[in-house]
Biopython code that builds the backbone (N, CA, C, O; Angstrom):
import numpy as np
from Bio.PDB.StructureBuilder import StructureBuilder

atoms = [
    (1, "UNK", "N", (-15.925, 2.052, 22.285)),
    (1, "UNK", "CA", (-14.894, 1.721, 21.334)),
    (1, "UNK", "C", (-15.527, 1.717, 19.948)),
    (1, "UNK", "O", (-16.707, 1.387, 19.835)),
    (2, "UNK", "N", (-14.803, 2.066, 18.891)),
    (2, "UNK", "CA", (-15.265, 2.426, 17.912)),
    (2, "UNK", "C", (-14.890, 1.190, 17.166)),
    (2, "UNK", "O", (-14.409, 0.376, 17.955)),
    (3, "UNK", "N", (-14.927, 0.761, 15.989)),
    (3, "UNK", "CA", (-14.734, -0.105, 15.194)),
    (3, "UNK", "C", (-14.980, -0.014, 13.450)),
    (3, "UNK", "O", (-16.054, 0.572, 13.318)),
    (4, "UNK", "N", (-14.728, -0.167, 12.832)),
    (4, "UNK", "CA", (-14.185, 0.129, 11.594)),
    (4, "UNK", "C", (-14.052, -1.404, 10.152)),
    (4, "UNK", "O", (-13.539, -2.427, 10.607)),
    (5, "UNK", "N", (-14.295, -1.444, 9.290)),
    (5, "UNK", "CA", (-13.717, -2.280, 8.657)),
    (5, "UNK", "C", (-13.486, -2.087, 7.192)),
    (5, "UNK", "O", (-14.364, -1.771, 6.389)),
    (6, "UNK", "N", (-12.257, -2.300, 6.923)),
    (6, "UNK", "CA", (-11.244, -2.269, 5.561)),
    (6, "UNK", "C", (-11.611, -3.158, 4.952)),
    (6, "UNK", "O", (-12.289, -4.090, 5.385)),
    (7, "UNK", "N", (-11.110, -2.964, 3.544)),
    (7, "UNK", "CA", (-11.174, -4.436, 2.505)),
    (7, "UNK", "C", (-9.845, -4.534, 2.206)),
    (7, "UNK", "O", (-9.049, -3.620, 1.988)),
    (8, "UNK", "N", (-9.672, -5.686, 2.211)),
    (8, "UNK", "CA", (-8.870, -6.877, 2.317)),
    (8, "UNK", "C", (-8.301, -7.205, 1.019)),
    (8, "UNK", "O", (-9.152, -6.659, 0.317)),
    (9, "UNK", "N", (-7.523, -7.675, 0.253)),
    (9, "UNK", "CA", (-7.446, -8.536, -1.034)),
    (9, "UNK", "C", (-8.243, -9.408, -0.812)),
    (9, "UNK", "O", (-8.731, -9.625, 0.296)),
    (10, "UNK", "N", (-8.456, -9.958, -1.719)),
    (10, "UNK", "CA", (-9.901, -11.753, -1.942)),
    (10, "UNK", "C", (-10.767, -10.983, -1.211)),
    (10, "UNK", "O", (-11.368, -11.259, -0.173)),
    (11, "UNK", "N", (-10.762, -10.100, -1.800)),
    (11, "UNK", "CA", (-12.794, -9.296, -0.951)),
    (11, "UNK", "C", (-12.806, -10.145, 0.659)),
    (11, "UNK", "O", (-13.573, -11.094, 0.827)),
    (12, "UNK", "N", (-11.993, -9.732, 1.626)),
    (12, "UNK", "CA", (-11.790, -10.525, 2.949)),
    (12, "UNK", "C", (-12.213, -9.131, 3.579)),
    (12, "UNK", "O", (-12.157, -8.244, 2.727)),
    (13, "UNK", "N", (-12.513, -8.801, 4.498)),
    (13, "UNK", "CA", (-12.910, -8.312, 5.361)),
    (13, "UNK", "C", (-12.088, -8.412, 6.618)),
    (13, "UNK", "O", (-12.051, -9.467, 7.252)),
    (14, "UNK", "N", (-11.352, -7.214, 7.036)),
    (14, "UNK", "CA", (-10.592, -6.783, 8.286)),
    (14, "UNK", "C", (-11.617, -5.742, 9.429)),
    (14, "UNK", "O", (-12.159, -4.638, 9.371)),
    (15, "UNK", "N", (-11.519, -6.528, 10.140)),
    (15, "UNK", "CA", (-12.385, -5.778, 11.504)),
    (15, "UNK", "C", (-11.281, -5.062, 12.334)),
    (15, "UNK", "O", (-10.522, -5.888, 12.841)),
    (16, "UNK", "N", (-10.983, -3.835, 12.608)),
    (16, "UNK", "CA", (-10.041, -3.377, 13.706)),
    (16, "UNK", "C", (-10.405, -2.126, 14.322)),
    (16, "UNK", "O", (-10.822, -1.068, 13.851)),
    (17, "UNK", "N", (-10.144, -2.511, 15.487)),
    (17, "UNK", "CA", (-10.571, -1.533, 16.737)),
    (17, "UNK", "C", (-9.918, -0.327, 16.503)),
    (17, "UNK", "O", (-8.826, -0.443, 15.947)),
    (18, "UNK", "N", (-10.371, 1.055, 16.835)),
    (18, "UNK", "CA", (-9.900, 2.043, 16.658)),
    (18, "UNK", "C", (-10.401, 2.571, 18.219)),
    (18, "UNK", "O", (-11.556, 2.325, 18.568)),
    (19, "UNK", "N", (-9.486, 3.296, 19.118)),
    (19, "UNK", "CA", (-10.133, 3.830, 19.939)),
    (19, "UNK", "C", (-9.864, 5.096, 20.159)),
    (19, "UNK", "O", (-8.642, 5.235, 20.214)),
    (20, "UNK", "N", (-10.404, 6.048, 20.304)),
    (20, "UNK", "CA", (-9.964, 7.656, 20.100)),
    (20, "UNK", "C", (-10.350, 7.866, 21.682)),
    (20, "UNK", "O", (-10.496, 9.041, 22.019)),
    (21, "UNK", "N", (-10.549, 6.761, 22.795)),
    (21, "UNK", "CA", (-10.801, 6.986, 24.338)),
    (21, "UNK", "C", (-9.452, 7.166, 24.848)),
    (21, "UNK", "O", (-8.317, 7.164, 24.374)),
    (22, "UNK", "N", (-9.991, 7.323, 25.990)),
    (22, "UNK", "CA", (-8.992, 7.141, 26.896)),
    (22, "UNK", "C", (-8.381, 5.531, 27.631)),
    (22, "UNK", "O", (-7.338, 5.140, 28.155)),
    (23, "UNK", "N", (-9.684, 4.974, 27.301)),
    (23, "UNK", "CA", (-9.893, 3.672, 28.228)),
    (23, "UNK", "C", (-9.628, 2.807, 26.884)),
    (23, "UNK", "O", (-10.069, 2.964, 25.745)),
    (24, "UNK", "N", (-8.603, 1.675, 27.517)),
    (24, "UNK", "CA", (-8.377, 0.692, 26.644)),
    (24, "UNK", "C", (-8.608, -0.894, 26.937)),
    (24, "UNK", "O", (-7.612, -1.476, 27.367)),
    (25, "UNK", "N", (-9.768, -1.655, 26.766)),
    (25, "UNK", "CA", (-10.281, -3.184, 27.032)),
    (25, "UNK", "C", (-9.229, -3.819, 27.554)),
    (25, "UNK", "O", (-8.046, -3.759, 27.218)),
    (26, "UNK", "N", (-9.768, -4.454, 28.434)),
    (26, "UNK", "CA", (-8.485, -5.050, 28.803)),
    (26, "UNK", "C", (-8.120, -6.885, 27.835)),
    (26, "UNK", "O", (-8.867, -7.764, 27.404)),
    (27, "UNK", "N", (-6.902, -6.737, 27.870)),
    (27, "UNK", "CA", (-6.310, -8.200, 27.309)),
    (27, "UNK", "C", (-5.939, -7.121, 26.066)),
    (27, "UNK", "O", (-5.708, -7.829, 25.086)),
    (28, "UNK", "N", (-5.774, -5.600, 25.674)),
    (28, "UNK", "CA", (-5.159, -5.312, 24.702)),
    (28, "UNK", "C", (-4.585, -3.931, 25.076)),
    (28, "UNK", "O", (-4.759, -3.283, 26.108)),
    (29, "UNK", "N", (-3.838, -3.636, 23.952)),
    (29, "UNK", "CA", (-3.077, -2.286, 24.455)),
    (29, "UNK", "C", (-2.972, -1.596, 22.698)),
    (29, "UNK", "O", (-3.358, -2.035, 21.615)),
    (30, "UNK", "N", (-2.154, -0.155, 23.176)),
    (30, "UNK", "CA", (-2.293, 0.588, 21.839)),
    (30, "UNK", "C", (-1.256, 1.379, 21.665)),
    (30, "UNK", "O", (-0.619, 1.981, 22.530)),
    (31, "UNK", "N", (-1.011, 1.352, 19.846)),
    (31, "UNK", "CA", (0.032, 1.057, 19.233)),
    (31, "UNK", "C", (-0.264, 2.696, 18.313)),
    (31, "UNK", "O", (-1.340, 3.164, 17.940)),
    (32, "UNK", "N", (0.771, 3.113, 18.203)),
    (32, "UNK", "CA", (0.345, 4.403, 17.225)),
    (32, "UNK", "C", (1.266, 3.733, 15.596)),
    (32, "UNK", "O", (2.342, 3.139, 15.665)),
    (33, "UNK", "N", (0.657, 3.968, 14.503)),
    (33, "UNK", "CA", (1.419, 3.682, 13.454)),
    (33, "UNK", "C", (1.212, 4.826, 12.059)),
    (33, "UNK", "O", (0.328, 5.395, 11.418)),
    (34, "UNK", "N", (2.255, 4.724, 12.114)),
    (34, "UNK", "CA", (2.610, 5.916, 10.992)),
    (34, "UNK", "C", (4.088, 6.284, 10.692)),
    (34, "UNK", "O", (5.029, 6.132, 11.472)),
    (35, "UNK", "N", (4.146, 6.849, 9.294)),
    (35, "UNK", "CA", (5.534, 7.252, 8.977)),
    (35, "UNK", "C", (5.905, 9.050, 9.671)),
    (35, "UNK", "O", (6.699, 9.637, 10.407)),
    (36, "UNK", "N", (4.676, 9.297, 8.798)),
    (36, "UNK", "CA", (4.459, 10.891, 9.051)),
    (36, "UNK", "C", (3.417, 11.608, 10.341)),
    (36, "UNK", "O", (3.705, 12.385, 11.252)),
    (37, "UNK", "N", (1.894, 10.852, 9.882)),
    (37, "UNK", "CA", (0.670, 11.340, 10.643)),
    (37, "UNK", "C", (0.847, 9.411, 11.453)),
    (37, "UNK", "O", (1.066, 8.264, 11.062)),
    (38, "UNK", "N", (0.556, 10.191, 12.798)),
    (38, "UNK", "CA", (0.074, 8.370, 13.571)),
    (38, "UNK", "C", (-0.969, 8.365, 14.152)),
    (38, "UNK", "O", (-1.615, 9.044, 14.950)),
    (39, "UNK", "N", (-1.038, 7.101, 13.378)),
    (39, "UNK", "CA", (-2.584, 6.926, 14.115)),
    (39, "UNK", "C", (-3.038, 5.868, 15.141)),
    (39, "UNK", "O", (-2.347, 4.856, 15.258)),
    (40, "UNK", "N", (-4.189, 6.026, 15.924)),
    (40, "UNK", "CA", (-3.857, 4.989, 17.945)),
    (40, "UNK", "C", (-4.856, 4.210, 17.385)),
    (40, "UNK", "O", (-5.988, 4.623, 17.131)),
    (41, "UNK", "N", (-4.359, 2.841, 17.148)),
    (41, "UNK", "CA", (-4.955, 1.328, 16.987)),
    (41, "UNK", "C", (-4.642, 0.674, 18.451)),
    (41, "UNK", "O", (-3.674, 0.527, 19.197)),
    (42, "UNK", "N", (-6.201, 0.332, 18.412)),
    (42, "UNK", "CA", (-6.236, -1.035, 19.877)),
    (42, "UNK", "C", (-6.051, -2.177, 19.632)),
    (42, "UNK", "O", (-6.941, -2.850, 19.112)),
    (43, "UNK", "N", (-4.668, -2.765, 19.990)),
    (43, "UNK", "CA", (-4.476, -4.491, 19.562)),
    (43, "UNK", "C", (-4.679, -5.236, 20.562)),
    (43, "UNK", "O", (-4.441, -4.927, 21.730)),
    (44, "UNK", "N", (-5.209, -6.441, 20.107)),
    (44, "UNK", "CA", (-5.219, -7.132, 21.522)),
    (44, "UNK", "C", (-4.033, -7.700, 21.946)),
    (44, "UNK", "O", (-3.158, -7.918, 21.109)),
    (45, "UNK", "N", (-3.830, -8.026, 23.324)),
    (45, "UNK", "CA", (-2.198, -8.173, 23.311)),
    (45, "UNK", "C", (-1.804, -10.339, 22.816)),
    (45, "UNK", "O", (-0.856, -11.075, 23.088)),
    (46, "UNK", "N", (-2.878, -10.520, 22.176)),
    (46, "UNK", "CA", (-2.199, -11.911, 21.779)),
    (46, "UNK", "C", (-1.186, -11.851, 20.222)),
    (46, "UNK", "O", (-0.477, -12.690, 19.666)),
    (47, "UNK", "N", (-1.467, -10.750, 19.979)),
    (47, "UNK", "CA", (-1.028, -10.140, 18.396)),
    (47, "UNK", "C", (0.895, -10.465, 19.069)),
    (47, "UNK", "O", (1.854, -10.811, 18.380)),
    (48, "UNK", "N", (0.870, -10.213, 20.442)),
    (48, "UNK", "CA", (2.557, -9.990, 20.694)),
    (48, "UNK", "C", (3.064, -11.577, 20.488)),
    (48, "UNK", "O", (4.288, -11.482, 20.395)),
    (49, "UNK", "N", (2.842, -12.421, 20.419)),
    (49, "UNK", "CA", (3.052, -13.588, 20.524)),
    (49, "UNK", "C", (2.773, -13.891, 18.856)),
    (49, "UNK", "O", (2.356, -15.031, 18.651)),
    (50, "UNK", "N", (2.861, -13.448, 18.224)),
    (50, "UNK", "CA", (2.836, -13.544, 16.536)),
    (50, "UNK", "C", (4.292, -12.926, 15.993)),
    (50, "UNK", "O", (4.711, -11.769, 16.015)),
    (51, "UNK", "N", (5.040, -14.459, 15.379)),
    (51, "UNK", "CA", (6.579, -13.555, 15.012)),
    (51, "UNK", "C", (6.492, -12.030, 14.333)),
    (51, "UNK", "O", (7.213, -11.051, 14.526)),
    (52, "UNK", "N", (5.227, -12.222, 13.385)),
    (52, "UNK", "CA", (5.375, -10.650, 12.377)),
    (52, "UNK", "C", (5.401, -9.813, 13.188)),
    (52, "UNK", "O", (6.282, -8.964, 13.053)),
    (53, "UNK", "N", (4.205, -9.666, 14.677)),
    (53, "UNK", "CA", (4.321, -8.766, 15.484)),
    (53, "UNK", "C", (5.267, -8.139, 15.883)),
    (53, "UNK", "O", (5.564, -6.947, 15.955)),
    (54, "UNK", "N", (6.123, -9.909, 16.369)),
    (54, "UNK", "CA", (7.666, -8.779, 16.844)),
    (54, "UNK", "C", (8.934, -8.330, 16.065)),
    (54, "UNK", "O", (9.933, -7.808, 16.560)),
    (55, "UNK", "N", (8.732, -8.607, 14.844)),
    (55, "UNK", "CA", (9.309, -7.589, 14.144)),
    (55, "UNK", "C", (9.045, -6.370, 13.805)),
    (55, "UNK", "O", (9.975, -5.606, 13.547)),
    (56, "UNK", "N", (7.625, -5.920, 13.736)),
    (56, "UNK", "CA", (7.516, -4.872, 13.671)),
    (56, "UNK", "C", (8.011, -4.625, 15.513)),
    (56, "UNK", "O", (8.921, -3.831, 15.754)),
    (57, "UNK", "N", (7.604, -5.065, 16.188)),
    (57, "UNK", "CA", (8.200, -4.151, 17.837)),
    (57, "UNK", "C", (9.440, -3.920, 17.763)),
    (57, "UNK", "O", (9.821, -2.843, 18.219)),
    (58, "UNK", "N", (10.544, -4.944, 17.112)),
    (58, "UNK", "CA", (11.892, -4.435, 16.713)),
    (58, "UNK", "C", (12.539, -3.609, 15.481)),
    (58, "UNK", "O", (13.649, -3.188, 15.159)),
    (59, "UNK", "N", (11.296, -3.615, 15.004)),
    (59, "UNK", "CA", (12.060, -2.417, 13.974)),
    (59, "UNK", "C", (11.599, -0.880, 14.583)),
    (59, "UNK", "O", (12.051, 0.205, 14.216)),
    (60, "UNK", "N", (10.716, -1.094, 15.470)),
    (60, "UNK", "CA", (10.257, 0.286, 16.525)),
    (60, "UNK", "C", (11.145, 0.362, 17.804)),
    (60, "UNK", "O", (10.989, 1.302, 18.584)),
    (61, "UNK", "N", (11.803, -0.325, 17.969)),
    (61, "UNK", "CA", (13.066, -0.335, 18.756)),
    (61, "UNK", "C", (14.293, 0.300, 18.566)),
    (61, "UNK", "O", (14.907, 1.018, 19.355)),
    (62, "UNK", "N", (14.728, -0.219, 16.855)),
    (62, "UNK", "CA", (15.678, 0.186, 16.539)),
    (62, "UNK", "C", (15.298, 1.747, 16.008)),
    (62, "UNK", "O", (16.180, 2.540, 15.678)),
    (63, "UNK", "N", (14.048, 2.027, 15.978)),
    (63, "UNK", "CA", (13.842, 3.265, 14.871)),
    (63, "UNK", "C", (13.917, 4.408, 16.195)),
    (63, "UNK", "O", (14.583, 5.426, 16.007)),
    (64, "UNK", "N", (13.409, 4.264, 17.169)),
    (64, "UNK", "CA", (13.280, 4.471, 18.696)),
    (64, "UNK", "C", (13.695, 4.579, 19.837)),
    (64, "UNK", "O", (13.778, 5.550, 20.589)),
    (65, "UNK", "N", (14.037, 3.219, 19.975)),
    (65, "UNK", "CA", (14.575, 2.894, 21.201)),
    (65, "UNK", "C", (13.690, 2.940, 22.223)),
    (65, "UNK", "O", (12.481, 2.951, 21.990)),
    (66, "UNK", "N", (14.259, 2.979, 23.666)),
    (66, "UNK", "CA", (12.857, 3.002, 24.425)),
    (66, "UNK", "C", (12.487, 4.247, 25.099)),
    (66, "UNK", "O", (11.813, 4.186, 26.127)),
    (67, "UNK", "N", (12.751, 5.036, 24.762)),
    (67, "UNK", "CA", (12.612, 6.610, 25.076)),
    (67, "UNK", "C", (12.490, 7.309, 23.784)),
    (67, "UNK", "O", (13.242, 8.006, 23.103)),
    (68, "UNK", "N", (11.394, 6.922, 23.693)),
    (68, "UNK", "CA", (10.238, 7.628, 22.219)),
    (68, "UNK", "C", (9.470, 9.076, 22.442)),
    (68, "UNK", "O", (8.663, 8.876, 23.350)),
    (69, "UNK", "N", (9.384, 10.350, 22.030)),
    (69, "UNK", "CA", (9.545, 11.191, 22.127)),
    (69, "UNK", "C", (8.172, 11.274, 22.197)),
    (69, "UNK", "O", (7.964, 12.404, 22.639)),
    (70, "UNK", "N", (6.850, 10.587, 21.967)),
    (70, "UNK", "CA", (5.665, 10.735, 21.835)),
    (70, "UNK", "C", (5.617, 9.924, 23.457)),
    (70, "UNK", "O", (4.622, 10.250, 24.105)),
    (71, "UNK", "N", (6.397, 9.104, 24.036)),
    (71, "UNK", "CA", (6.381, 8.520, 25.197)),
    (71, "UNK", "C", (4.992, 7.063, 25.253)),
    (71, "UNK", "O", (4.320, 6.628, 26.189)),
    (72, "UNK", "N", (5.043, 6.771, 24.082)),
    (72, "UNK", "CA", (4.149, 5.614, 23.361)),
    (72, "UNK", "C", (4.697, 4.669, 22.879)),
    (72, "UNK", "O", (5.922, 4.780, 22.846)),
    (73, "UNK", "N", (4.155, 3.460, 22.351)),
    (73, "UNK", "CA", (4.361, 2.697, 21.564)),
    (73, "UNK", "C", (4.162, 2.866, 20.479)),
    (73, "UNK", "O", (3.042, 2.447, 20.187)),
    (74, "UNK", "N", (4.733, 3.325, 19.586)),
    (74, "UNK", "CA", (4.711, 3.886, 18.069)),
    (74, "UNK", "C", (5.800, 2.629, 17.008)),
    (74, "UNK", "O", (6.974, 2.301, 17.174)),
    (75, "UNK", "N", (4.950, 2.259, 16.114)),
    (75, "UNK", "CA", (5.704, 1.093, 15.131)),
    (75, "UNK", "C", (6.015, 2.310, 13.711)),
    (75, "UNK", "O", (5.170, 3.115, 13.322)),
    (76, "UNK", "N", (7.183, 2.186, 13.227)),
    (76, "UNK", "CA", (7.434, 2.865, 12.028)),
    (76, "UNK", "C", (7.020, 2.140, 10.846)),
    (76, "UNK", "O", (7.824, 1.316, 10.411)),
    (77, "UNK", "N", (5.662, 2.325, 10.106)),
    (77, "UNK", "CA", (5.538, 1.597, 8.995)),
    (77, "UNK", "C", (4.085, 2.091, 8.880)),
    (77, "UNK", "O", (3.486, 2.359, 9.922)),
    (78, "UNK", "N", (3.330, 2.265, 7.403)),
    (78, "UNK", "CA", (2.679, 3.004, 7.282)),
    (78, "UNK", "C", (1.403, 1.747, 7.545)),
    (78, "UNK", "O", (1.341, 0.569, 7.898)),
    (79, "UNK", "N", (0.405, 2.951, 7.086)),
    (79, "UNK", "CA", (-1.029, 2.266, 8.237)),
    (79, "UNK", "C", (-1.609, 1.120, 6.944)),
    (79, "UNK", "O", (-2.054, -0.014, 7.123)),
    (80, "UNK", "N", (-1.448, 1.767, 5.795)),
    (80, "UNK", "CA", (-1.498, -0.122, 5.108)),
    (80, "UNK", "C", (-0.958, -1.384, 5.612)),
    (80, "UNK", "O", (-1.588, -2.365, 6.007)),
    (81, "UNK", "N", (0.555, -1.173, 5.524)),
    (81, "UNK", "CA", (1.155, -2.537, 6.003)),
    (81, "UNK", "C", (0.816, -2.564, 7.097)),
    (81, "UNK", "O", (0.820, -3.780, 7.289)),
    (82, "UNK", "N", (0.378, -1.934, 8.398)),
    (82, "UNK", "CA", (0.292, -2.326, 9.478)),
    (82, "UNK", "C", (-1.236, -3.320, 9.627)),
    (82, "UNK", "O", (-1.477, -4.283, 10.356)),
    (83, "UNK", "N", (-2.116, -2.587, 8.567)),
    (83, "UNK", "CA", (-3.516, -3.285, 8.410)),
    (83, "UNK", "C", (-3.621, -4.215, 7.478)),
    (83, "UNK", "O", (-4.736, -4.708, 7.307)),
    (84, "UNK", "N", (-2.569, -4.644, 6.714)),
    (84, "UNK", "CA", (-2.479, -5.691, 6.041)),
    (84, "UNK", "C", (-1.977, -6.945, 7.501)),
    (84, "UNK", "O", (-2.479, -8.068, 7.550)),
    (85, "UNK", "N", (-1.188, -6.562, 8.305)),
    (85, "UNK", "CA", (-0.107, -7.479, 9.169)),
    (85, "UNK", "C", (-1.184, -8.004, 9.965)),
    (85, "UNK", "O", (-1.287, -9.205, 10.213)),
    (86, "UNK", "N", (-2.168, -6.931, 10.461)),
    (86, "UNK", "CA", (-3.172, -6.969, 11.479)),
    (86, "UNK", "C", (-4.564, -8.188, 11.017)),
    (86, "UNK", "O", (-5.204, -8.968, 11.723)),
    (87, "UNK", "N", (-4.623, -7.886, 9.510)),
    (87, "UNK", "CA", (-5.610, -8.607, 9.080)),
    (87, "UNK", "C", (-4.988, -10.209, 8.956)),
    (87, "UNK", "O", (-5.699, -11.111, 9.399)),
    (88, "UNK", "N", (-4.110, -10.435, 8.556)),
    (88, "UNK", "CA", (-3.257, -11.775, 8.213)),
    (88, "UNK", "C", (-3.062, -12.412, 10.228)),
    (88, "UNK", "O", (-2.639, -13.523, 10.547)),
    (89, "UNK", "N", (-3.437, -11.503, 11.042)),
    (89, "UNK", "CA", (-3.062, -11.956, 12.272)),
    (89, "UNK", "C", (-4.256, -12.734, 12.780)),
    (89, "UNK", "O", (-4.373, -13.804, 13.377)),
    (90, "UNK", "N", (-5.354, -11.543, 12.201)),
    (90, "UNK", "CA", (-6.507, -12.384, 12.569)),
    (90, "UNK", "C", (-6.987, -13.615, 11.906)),
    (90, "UNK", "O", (-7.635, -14.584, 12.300)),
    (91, "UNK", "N", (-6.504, -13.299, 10.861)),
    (91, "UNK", "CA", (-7.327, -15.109, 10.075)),
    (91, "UNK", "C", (-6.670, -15.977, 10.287)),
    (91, "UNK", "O", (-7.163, -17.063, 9.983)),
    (92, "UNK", "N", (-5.077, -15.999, 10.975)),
    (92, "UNK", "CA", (-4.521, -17.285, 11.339)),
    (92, "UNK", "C", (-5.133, -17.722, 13.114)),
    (92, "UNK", "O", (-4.788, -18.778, 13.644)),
]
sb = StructureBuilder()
sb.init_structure("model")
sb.init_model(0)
sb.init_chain("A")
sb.init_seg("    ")
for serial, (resi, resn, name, xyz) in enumerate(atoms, 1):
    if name == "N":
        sb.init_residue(resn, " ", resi, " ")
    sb.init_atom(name, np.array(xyz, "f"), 0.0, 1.0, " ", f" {name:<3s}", serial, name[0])
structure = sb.get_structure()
């Protein structure tokens, strides 16, 4: 698994898994995000139990439904806000 880290506002530091495998750790699963180009982030699955989380899962619902043409979990919203949402998940 590969790993990666962004900067943050307040010079904070975001750590997030990127996995370009096949094999995904278990206790997480993976999310493609993008408007245009998507890209496969490994979340762990406690992120689902975070209200922001499930709004983004319902605005990929409504954008979607559950017969998504990539046959994935794909969130509509670009890979900033998704790594802004991701970073604010981890520091709480």
């Amino acid at each position: 698994m590969m790993g990666f880290r962004l900067p943050r506002h307040d010079n904070a530091k975001v750590s997030l898994n990127r996995n370009l495998l096949v094999s995904v750790p278990k206790g997480h699963f993976v999310v493609y995000v993008g408007e245009v180009e998507r890209k496969r982030f490994v979340v762990p699955i406690s992120f689902l139990s975070h209200r922001s989380f499930q709004i983004l899962l319902s605005l990929a619902e409504e954008e979607y439904g559950f017969d998504h043409p990539m046959g994935t979990l794909t969130i509509p919203c670009t890979e900033e806000a998704f790594v802004d949402l991701i970073g604010s998940l981890r520091c709480s």
